[in-house]
N, CA and C atoms as an extended XYZ file, in Angstrom:
177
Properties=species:S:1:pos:R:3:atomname:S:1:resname:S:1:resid:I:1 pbc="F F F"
N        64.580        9.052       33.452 N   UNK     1
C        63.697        8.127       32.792 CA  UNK     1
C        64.068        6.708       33.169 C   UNK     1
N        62.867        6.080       33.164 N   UNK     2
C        63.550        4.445       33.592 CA  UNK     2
C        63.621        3.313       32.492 C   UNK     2
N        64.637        3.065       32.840 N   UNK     3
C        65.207        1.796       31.623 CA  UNK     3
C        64.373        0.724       31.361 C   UNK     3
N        64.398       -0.008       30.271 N   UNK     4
C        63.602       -1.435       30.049 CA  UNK     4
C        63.884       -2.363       31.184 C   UNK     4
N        64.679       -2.497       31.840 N   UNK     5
C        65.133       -3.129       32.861 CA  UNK     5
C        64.531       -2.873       33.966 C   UNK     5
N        64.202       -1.436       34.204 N   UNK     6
C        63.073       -0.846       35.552 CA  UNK     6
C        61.866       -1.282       35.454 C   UNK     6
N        61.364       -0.851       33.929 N   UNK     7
C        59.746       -1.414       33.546 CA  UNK     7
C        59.182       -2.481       33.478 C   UNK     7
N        60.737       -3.691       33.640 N   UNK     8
C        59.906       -5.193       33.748 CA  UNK     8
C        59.874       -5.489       35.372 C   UNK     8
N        60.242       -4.568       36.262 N   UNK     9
C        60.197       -5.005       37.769 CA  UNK     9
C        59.042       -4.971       38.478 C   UNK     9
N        59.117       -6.028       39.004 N   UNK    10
C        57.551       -6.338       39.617 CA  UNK    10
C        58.095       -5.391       41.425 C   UNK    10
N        57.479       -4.658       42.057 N   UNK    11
C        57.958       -3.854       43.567 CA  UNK    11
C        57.403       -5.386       44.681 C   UNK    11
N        57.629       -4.742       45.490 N   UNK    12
C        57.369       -5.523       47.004 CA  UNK    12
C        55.770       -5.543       47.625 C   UNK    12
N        55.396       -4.747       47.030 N   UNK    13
C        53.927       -4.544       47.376 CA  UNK    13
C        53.656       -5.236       46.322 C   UNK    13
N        53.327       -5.205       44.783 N   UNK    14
C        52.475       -5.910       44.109 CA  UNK    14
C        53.315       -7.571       44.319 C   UNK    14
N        53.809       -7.633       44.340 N   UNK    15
C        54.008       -9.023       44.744 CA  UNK    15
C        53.434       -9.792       45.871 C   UNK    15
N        53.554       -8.872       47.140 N   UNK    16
C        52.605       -9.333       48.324 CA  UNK    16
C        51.270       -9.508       47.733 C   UNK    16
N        50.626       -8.478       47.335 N   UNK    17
C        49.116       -8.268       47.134 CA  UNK    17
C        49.265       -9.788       46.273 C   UNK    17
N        50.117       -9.643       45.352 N   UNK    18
C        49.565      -10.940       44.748 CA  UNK    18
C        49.629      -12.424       44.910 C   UNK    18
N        50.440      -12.906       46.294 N   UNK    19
C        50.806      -14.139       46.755 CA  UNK    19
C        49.450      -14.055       48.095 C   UNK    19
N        48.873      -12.861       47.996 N   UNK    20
C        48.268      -13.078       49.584 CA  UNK    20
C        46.793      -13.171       48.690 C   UNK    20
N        46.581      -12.701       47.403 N   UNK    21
C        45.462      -13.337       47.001 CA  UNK    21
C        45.431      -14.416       46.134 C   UNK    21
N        46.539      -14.871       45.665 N   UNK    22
C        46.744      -16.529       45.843 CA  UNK    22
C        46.612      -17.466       46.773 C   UNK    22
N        46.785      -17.455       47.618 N   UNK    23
C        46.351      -17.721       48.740 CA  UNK    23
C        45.139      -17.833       49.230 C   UNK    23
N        44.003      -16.563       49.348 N   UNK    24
C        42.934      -16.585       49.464 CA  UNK    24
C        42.163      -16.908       48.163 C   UNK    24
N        42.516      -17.203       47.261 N   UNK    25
C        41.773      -17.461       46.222 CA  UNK    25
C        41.358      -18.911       46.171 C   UNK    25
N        42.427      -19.219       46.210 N   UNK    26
C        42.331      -20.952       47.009 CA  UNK    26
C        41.726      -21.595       47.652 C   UNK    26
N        41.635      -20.559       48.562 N   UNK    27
C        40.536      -21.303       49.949 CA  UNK    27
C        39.294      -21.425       49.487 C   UNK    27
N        38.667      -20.404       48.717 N   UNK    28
C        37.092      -20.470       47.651 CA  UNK    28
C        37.379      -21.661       47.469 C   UNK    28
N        38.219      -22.136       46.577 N   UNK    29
C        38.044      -23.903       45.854 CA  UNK    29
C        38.197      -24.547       46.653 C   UNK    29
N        38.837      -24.680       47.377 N   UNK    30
C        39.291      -26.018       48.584 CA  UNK    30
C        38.078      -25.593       49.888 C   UNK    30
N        37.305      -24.609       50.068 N   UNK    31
C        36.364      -24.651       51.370 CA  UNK    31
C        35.292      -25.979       51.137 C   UNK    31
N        34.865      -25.789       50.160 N   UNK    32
C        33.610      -26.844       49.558 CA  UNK    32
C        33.848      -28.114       50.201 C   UNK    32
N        35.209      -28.521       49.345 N   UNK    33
C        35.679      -29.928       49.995 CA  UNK    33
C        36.041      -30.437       51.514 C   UNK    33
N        36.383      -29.425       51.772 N   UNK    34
C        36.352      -29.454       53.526 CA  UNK    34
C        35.061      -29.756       54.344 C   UNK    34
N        34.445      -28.414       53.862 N   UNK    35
C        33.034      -28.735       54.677 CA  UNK    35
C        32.104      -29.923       54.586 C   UNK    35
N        32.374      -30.745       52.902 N   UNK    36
C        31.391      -31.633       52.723 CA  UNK    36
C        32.139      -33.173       53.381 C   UNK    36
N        33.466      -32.881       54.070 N   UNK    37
C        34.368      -33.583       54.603 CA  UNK    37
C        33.808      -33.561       56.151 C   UNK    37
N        33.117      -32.761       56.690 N   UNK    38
C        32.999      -32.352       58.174 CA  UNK    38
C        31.551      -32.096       58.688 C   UNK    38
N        30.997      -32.341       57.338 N   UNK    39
C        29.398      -32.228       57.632 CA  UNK    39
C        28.741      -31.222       58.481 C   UNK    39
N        27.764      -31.153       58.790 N   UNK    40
C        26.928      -29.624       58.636 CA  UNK    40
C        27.399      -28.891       59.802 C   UNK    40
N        28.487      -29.673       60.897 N   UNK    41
C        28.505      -29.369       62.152 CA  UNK    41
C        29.679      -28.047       61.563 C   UNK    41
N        30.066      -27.636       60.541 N   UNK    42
C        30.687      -26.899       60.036 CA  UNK    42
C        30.710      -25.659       59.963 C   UNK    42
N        29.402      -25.596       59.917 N   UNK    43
C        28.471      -24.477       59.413 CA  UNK    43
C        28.034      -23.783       61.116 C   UNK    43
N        27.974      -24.782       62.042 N   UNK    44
C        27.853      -24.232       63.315 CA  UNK    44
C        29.463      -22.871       63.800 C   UNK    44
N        30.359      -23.550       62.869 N   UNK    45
C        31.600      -22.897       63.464 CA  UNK    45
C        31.465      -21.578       62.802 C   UNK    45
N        31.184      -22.013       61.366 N   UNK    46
C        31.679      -20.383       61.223 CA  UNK    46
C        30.475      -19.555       61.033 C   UNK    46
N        29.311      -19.616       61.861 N   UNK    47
C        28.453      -18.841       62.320 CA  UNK    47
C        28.609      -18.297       63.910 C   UNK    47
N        29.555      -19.307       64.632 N   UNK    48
C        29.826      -18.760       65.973 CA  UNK    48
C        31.381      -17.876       65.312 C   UNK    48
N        32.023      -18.247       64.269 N   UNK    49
C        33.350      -17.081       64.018 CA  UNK    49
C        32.468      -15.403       63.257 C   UNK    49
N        31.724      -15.660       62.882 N   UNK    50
C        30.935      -14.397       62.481 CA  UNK    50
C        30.372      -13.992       63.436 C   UNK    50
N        29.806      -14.511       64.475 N   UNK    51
C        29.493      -13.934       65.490 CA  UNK    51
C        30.259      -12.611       66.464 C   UNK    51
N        32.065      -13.834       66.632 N   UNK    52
C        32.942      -13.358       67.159 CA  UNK    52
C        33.096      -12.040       66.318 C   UNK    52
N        33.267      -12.666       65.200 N   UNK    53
C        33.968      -11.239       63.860 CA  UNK    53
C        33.312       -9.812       64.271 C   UNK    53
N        31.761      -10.371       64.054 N   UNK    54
C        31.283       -8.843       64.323 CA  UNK    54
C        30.946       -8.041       65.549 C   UNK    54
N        31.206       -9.080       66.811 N   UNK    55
C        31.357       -8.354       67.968 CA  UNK    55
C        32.502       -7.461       68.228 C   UNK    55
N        33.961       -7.968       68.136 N   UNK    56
C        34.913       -7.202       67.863 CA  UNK    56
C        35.278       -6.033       66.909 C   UNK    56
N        33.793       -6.143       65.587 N   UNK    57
C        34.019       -5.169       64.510 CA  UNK    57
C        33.683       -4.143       65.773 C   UNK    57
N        31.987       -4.367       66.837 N   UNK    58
C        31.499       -3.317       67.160 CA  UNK    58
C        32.584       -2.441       68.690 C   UNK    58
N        33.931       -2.996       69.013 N   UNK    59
C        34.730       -2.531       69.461 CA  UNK    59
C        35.195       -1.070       69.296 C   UNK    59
């Protein structure tokens, strides 16, 4: 059986999962400000990175 001491341990995986969607959670709030920083020519990029994205999906 595991001790009170086992049951408060956070493992190596939920910790990743949860610094790597800290991370991406972030970028939601902070994209806005970027793009309205760089104007519409912005929007050209990451329609040519979706482009890329889904050519390589069809790999």
């Amino acid at each position: 059986m595991s001790t009170d001491a086992d049951a408060n341990k956070v493992g190596l995986i939920p910790v990743t999962l949860m610094v790597s969607g800290n991370i991406m959670g972030s970028g939601v709030f902070l994209l806005p400000a970027n793009l309205a920083a760089t104007g519409g020519i912005a929007i050209y990029g990451w329609l040519v990175t979706i482009i890329g994205a889904l050519a390589l999906s069809m790999v």
